[in-house]
C-alpha positions in Angstrom: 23.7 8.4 -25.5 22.6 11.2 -22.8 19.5 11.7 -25.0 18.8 8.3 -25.5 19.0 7.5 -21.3 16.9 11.0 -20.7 13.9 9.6 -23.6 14.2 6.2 -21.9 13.9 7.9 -18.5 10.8 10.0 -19.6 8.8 7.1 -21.1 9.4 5.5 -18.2 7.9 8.1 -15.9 5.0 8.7 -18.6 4.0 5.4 -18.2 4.2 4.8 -14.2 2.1 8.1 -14.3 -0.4 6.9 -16.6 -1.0 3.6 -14.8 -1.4 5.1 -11.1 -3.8 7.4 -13.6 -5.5 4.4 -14.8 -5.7 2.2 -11.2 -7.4 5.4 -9.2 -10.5 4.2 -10.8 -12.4 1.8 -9.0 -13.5 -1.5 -10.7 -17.1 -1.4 -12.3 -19.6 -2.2 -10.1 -17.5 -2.0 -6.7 -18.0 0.8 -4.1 -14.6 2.9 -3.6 -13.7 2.1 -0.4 -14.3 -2.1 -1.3 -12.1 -1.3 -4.3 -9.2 0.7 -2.3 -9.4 -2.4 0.1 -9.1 -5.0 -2.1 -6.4 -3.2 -4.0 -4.6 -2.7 -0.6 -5.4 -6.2 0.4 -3.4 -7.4 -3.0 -0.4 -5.0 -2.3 -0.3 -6.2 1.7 0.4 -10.2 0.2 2.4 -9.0 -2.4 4.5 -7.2 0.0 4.8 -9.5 2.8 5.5 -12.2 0.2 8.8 -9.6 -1.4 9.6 -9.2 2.7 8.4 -11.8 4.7 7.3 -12.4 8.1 10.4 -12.0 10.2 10.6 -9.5 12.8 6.5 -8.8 12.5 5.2 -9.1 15.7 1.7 -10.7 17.2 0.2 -7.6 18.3 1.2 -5.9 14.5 -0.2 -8.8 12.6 -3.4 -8.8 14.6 -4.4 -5.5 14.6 -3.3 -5.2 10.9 -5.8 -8.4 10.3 -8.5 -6.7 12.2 -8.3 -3.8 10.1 -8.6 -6.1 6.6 -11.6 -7.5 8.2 -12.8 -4.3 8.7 -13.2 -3.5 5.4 -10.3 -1.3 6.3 -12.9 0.8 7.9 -11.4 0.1 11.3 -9.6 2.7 13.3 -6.0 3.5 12.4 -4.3 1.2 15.2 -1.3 -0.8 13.6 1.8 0.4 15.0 5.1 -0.4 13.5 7.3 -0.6 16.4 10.8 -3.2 14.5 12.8 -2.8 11.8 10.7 -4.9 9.8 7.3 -3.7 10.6 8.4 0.1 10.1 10.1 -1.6 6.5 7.0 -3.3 5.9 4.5 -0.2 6.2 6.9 2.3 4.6 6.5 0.0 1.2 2.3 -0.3 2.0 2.4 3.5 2.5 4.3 3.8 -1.6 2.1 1.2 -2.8 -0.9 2.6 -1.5 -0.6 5.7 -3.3 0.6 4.3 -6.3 -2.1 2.7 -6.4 -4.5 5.5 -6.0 -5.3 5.4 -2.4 -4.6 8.5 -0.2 -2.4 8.0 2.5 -4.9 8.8 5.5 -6.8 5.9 4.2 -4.2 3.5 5.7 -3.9 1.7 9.0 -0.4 2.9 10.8 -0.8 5.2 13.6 1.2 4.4 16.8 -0.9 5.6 19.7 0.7 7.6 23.1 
């Protein structure tokens, strides 16, 4: 039975490797940092939707907006200051990178 759970548990971690593998690339015909938007874009509703809005403040919602419209070429300037916020961009942060993005490319920097 050990064998059996430590096979299962391998698999398992072959194929979460091999699809963060397979997601790093960008979609044909899309410029990399279009793709790592959209792809963040996807995880940021899929997200919110797990978590929902509670406890995310104005001033966090807005400046996380203005970085989607961006492109997510706009400064890093969303700062997670509740619970929920600092919940909500810890999950963005492991979704991110599993899905190929490096973590400098996100928005969450809490200035002076």
């Amino acid at each position: 039975m050990p064998a059996l759970l430590a096979l299962a548990l391998a698999l398992f971690a072959a194929a979460t490797t091999a699809e963060a593998q397979t997601s790093a690339k960008p979609t044909a015909g899309r410029d990399w940092p279009t793709e790592k938007c959209e792809r963040y874009k996807a995880a940021f509703t899929q997200a919110v939707a797990r978590q929902g809005r509670t406890g995310l403040g104005q001033e966090f919602l807005a400046n996380h907006d203005a970085f989607l419209a961006s492109n997510c070429q706009a400064r890093a300037d969303v700062c997670a200051r509740s619970k929920e916020e600092l919940e909500l961009a810890n999950t963005l942060v492991v979704m991110a990178m599993n899905r190929g993005m490096a973590s400098t490319f996100l928005p969450f920097y809490c200035r002076g």
